[in-house]
ZADO-400043 format. One record per residue (C-alpha): z, y, x; residue number from 0. Coordinates in Angstrom, 2 decimals, decimal comma. Last residue first. Example, Ala and Ser with C-alpha at 12.3 -4.5 7.8 and 13.67 -1.06 7.14 Angstrom:
BEGIN
SITE       Z       Y       X num
SITE    7,14   -1,06   13,67   1
SITE    7,80   -4,50   12,30   0
% end
This chain:
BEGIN
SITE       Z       Y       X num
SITE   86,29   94,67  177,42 450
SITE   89,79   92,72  178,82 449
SITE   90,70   95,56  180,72 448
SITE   89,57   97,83  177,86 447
SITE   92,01   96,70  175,21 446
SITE   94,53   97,04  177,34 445
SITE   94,22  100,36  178,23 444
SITE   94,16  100,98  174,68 443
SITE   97,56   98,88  174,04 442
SITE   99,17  101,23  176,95 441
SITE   98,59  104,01  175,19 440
SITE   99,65  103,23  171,70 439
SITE  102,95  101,61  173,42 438
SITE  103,44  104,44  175,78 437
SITE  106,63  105,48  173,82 436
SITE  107,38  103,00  171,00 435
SITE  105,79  103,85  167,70 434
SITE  107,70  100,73  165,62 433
SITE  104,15  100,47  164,93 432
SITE  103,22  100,64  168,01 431
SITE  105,80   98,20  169,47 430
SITE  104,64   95,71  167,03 429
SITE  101,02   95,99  168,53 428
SITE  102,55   95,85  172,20 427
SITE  104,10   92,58  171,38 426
SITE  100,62   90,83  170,29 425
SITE   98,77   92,67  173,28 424
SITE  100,83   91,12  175,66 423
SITE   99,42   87,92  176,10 422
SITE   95,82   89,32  176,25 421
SITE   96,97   90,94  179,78 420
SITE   98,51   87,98  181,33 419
SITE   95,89   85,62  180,02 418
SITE   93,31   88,49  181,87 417
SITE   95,47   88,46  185,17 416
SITE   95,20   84,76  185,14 415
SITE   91,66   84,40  184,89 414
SITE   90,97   86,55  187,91 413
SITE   88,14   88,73  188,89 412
SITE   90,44   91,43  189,72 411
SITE   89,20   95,87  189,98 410
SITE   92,32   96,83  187,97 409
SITE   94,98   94,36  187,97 408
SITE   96,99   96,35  189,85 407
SITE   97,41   99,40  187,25 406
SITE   97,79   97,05  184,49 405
SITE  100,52   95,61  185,88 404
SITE  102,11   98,76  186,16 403
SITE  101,95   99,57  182,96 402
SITE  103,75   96,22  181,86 401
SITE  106,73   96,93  183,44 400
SITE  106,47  100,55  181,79 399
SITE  106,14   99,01  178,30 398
SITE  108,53   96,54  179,03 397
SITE  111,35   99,11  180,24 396
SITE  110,50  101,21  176,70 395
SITE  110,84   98,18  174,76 394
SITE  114,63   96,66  176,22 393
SITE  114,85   94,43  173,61 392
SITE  116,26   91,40  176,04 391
SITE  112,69   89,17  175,59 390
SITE  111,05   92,45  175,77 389
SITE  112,50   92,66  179,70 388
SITE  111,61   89,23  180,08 387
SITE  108,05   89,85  179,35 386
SITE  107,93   93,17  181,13 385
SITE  109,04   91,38  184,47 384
SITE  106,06   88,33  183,62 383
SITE  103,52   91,20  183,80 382
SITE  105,33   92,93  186,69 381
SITE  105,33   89,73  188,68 380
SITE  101,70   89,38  187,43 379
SITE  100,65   92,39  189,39 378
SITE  103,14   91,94  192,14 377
SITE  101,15   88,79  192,97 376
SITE   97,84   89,98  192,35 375
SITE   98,50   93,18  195,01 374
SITE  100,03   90,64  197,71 373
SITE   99,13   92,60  200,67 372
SITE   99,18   95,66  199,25 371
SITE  102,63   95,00  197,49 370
SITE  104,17   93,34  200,65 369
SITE  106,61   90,62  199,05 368
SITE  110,24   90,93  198,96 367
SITE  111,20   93,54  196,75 366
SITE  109,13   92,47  193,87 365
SITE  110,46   89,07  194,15 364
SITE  114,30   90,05  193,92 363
SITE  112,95   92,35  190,88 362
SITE  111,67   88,92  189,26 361
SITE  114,54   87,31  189,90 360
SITE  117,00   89,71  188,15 359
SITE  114,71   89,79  185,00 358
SITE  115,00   86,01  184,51 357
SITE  118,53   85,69  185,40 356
SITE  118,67   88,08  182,37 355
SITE  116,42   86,16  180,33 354
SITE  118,16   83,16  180,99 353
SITE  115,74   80,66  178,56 352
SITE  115,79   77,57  180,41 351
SITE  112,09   77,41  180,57 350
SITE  112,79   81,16  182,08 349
SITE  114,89   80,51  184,33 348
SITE  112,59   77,84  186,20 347
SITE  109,65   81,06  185,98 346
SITE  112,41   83,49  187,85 345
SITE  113,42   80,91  190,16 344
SITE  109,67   80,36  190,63 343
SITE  109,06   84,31  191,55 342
SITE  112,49   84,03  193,48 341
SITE  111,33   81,03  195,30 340
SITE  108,09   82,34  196,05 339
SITE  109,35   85,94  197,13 338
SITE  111,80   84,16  200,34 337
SITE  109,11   81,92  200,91 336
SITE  106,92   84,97  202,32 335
SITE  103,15   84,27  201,24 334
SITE  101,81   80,82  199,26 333
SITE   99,19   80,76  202,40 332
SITE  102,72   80,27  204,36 331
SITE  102,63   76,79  203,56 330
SITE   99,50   75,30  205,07 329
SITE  100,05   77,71  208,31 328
SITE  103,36   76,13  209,29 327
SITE  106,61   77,52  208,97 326
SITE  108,25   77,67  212,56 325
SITE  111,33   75,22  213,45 324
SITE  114,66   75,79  212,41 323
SITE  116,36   78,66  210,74 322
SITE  118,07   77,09  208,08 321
SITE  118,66   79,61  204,84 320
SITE  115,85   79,25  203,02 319
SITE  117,17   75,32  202,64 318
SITE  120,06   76,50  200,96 317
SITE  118,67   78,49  198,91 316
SITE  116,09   75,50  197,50 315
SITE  119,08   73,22  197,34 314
SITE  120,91   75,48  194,78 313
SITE  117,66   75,64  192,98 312
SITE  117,23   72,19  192,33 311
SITE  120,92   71,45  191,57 310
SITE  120,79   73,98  188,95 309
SITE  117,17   72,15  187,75 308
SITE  119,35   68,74  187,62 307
SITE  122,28   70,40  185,22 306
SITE  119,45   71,63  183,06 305
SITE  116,72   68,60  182,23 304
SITE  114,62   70,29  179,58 303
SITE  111,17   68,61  180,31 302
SITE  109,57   71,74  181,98 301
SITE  113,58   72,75  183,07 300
SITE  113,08   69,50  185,97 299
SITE  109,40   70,39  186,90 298
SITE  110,84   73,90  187,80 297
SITE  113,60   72,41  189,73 296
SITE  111,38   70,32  191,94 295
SITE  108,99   73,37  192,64 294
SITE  112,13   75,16  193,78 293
SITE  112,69   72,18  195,67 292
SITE  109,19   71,97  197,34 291
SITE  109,43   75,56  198,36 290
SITE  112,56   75,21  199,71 289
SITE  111,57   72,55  202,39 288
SITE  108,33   74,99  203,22 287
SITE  110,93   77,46  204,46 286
SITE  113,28   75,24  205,92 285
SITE  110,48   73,68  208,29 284
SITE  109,23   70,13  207,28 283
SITE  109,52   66,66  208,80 282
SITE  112,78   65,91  207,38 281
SITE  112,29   65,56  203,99 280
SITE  108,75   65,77  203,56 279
SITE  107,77   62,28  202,47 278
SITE  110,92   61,89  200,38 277
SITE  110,63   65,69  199,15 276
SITE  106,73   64,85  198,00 275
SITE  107,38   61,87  196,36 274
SITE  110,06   63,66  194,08 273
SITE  107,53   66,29  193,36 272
SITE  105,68   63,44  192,05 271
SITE  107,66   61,66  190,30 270
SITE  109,26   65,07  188,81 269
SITE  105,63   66,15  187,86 268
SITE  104,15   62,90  186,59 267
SITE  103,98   64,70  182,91 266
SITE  104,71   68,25  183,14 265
SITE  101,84   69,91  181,26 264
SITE  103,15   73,28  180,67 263
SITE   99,48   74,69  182,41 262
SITE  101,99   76,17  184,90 261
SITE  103,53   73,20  185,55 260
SITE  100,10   71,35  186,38 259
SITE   99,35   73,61  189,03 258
SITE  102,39   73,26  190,78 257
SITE  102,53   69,81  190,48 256
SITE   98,91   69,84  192,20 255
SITE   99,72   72,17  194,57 254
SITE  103,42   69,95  195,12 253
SITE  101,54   66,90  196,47 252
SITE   99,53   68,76  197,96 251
SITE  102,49   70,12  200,52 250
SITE  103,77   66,84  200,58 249
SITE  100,77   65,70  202,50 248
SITE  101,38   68,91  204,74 247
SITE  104,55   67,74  205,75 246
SITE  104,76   63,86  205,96 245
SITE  101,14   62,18  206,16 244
SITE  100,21   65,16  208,85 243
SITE   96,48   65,28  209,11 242
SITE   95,12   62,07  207,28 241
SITE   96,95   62,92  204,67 240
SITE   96,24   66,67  204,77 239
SITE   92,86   65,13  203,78 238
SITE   93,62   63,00  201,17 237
SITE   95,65   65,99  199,62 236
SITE   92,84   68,16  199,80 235
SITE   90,59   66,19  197,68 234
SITE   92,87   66,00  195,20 233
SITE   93,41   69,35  195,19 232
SITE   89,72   69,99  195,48 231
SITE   89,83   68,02  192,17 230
SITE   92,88   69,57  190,10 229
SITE   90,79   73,10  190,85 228
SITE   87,82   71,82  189,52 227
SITE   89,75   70,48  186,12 226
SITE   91,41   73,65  186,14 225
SITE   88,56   76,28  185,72 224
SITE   91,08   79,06  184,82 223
SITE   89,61   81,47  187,34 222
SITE   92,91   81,75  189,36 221
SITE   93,31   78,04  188,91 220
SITE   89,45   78,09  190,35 219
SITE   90,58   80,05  193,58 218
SITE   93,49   77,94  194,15 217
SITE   91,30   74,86  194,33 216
SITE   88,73   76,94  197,05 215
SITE   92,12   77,62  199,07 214
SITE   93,49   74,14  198,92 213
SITE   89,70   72,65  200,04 212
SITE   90,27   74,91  202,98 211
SITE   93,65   74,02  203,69 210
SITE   92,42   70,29  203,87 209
SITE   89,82   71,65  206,25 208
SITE   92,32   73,29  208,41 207
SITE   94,19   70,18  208,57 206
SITE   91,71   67,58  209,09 205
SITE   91,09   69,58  211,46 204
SITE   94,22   69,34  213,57 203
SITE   94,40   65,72  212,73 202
SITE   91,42   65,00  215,15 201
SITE   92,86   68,31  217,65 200
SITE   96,02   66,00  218,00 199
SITE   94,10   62,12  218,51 198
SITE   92,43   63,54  221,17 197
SITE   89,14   64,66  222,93 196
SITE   87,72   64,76  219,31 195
SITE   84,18   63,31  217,73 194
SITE   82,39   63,72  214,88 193
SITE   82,49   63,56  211,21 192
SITE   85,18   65,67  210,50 191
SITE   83,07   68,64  211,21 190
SITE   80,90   67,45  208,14 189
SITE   83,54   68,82  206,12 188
SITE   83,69   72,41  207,61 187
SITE   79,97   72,87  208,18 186
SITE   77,95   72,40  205,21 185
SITE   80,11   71,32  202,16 184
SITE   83,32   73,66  203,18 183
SITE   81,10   76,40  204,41 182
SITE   79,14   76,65  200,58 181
SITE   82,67   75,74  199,09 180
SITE   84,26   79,61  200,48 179
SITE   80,61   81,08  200,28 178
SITE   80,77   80,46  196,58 177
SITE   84,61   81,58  195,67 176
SITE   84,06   84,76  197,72 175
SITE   85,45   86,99  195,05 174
SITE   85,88   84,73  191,86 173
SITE   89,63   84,22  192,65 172
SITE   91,27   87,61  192,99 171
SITE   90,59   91,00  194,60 170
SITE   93,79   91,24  196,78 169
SITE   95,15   87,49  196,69 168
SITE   91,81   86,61  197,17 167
SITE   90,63   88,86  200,26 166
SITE   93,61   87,75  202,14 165
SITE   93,14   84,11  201,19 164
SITE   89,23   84,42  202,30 163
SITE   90,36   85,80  205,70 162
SITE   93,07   82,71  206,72 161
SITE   90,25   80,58  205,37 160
SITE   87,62   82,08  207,74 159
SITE   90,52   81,95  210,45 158
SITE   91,37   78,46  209,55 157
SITE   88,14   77,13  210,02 156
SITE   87,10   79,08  212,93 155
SITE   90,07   77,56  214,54 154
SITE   88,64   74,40  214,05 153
SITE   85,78   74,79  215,75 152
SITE   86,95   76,64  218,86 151
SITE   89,11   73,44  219,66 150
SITE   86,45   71,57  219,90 149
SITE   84,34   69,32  217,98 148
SITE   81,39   66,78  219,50 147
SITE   78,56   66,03  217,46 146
SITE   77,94   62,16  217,73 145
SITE   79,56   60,67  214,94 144
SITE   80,72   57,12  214,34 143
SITE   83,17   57,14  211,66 142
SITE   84,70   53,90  211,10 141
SITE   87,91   55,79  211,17 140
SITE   87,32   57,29  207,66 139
SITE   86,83   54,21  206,07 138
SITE   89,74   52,60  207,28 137
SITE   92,21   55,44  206,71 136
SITE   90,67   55,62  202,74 135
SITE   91,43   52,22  202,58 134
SITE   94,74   52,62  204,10 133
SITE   95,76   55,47  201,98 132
SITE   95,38   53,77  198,65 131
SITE   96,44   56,53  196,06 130
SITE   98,64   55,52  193,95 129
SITE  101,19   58,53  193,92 128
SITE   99,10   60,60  195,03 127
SITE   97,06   60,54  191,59 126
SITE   99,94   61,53  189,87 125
SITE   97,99   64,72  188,26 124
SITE   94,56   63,11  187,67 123
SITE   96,46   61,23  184,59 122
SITE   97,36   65,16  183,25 121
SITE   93,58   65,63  182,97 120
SITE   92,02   68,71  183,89 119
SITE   88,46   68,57  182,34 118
SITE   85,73   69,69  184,57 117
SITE   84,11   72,88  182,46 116
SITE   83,69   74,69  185,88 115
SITE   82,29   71,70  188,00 114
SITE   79,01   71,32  185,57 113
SITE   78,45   74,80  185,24 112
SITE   78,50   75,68  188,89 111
SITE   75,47   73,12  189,77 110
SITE   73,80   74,20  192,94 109
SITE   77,17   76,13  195,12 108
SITE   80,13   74,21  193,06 107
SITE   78,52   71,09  192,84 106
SITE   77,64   70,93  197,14 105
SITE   81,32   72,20  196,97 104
SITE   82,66   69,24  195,24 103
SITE   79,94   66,91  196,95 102
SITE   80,96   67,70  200,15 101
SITE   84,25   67,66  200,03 100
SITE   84,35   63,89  197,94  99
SITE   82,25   63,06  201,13  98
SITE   85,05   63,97  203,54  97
SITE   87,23   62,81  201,05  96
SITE   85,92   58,90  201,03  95
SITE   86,72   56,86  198,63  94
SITE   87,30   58,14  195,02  93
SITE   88,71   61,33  194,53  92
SITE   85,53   62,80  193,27  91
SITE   84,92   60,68  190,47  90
SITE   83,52   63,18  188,56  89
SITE   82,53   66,12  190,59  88
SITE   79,98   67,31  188,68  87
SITE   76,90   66,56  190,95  86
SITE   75,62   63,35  188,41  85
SITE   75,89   60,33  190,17  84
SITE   73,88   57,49  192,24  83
SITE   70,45   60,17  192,69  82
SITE   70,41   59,78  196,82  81
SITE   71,49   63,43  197,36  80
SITE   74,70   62,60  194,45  79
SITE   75,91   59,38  196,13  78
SITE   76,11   61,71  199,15  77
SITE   74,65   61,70  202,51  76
SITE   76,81   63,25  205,87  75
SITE   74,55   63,36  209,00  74
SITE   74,16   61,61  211,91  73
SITE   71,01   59,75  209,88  72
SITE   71,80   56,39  210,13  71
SITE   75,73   56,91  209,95  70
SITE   74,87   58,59  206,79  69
SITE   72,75   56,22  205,29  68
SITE   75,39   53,25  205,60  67
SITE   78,11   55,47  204,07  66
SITE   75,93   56,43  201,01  65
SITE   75,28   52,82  200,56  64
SITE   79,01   51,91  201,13  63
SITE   79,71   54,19  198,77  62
SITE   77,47   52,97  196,09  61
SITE   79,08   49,73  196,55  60
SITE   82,30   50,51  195,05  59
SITE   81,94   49,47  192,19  58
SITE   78,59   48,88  191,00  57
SITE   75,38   49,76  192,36  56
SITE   72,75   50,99  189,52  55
SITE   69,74   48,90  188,63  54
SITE   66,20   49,54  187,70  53
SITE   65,72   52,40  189,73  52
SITE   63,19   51,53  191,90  51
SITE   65,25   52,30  194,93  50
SITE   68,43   50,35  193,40  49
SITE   65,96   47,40  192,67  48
SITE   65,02   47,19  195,91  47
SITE   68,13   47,63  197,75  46
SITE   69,59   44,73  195,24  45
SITE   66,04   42,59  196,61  44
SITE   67,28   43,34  200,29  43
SITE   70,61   41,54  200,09  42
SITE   73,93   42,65  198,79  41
SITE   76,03   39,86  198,86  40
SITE   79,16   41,77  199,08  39
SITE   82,82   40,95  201,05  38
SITE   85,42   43,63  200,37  37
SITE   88,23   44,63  203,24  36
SITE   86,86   48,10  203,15  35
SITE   85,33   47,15  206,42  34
SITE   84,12   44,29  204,92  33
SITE   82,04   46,70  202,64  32
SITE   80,53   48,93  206,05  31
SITE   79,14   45,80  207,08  30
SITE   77,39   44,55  203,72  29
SITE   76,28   47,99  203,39  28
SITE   74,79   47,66  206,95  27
SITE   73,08   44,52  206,21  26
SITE   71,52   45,74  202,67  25
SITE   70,09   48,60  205,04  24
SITE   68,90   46,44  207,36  23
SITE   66,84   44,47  204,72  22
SITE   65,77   47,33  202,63  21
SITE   63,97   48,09  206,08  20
SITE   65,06   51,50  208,41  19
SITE   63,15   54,16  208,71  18
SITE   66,03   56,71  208,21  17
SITE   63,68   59,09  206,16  16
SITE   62,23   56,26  204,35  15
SITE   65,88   55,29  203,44  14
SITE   66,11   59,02  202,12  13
SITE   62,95   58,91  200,56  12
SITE   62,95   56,51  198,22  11
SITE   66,84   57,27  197,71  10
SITE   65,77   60,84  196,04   9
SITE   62,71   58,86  194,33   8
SITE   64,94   56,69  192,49   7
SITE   62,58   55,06  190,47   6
SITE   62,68   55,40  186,22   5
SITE   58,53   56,61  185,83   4
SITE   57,87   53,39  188,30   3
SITE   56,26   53,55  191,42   2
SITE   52,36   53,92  191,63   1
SITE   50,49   50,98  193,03   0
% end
């Protein structure tokens, strides 16, 4: 008898793949549930009806099922490959992050469209701060791989990610953006998956991968496809979790502030950056320790709170200033700390409308990072640099500011560098017609960086 026009052919065929019975299956989920501290009845008629597609899972069970599949085929099955959710990422931070990986960059590689017009949402933003890590802990370490993972494996990781950073902060975030999720999905999260000679090289890659999943965010900010960034940040930060709960867990905590100040939507962003300095205090290098106060103090001037952004920043230069232990790899992807803080001091001066503190930060940056090495970061240095220089009436100094940006932006798939670009043009048209030098010029050039 022919199956039903509605049945779920993709989980048809995966459990036929396994060649295990609805029965054992329903057993397994039932299993894998009390795990997760939940007790199901699933029994083999709920398999059934799931397979024929006349009934969805609820909850959490579709998880389980996904989880019970996987560990009987060694290899990592989505709710997505068995037909339980749309690849979009919705829902990604729920349950399992090696899996949430997976289907992010499974999304990103077969169904870009659906992940780039994923909504930000300033809710998504605290989602660290209620995250349930020992259900996620629990689900994780009821992995029973086979594949064994060395020490060579994760340092591929971080030197493909150590490469695709270089390459992005020169040529910006569309360049490599699909091979960097392709690995992620098909080798670098199902790494996790198997087994380690010790509890060290385990966190180790959770590490690398969780910088991984940072690097293909950061890549969609710099495209402007925020909700798909917000989610491999999410992603990310369960990860580094599971790595280092202190450090690099306050690390994500701050990407996702980060990202969410510079879309001015500061909601959650002084809980949350707040979160991040009590897990971090103490287990993080000065360098890494000013980076999360200068993020504090730019989440303090987003919602207009002065005295405690001063305090901010003073902490963040003093923390520059201890010479302790060395800055670890998840933190120097943001390049020398020294140019960070003044870029950010720069941006926290500017909510608080110091033009001139403004200016002076901006040339502090300028002289501290490597301008071939960080060509999109001088690029919109110089943008925000003519900006503050306009906001003082100094024309001609904007204009040339402004020229230079131009100059570095040249050859960038970046979102950024184009909202940079189109946010000048208003200015430069009164400049014209006040017929300031270079003005005319620069306004054509303009014109044809964003044609």
């Amino acid at each position: 008898m022919a199956a039903p026009r509605d049945a779920n052919s993709r989980l048809r065929e995966t459990i036929s793949a396994t060649g295990c019975t609805y029965e054992a299956l329903a057993r397994d989920v039932r299993r894998i549930a009390a795990e997760n501290g939940e007790i199901l009845q699933t029994n083999k008629s709920a398999v059934s009806h799931w397979a024929n597609g006349t009934r969805q899972p609820t909850g959490r069970t579709g998880q389980y099922l996904a989880e019970a599949l996987s560990r009987r085929t060694g290899r990592i099955i989505t709710q997505t490959e068995i037909g339980l959710r749309a690849p979009d990422g919705e829902g990604a931070t729920e349950g399992d992050p090696v899996l949430a990986a997976t289907d992010l960059g499974r999304a990103d590689v077969e169904r870009r469209r659906f992940l780039a017009v994923a909504a930000f949402t300033t809710a998504g933003v605290a989602m660290p701060l209620a995250h349930d890590h020992e259900a996620t802990a629990r689900m994780l370490r009821a992995r029973t791989g086979t594949s064994v993972v060395g020490t060579e494996d994760v340092d591929v990781v971080r030197q493909i990610t150590a490469a695709f950073s270089a390459a992005d902060e020169r040529l910006g975030g569309g360049h490599g953006l699909t091979t960097v999720t392709a690995y992620l999905a098909d080798t670098a999260a199902p790494m996790l998956r198997g087994r380690y000679a010790s509890e060290a090289l385990r966190r180790a890659a959770f590490g690398a991968v969780a910088e991984l999943a940072y690097l293909a965010g950061w890549k969609h900010h710099d495209l402007g496809q925020e909700g798909a960034a917000q989610r491999y940040y999410q992603v990310g930060y369960q990860l580094a979790w599971e790595a280092d709960p202190h450090g690099h867990a306050a690390w994500m905590m701050r990407a996702l502030a980060h990202q969410a100040l510079s879309l001015k939507q500061p909601h959650h962003c002084v809980d949350l950056v707040e979160g991040a300095l009590v897990r971090g205090l103490g287990h993080v290098d000065g360098q890494t320790e000013a980076l999360l106060h200068i993020t504090h103090a730019r989440a303090f001037a987003a919602v207009g709170k002065r005295p405690s952004a001063a305090r901010a920043l003073l902490a963040a230069e003093d923390a520059l200033l201890r010479d302790d232990v060395p800055q670890p790899s998840y933190s120097r992807v943001s390049g020398p700390a020294a140019g960070t803080v003044a870029s950010h001091t720069a941006r926290t001066l500017t909510d608080l409308a110091d033009h001139i503190g403004t200016e002076q930060q901006h040339r502090d940056a300028l002289i501290r990072w490597d301008p071939e090495k960080y060509r999109r970061v001088h690029a919109l240095t110089y943008a925000d640099l003519g900006d503050s220089l306009a906001a003082q009436a100094r024309a001609d100094e904007a204009v040339a500011a402004w020229a230079q940006a131009l100059v570095l932006m040249e050859g960038m798939t970046s979102d950024r560098t184009r909202k940079a670009i189109t946010s000048l043009r208003s200015t430069l048209s009164i400049y014209q017609r006040r017929k300031v030098p270079g003005a005319a010029e620069l306004a054509r050039r303009a014109r044809e960086a964003l044609a």
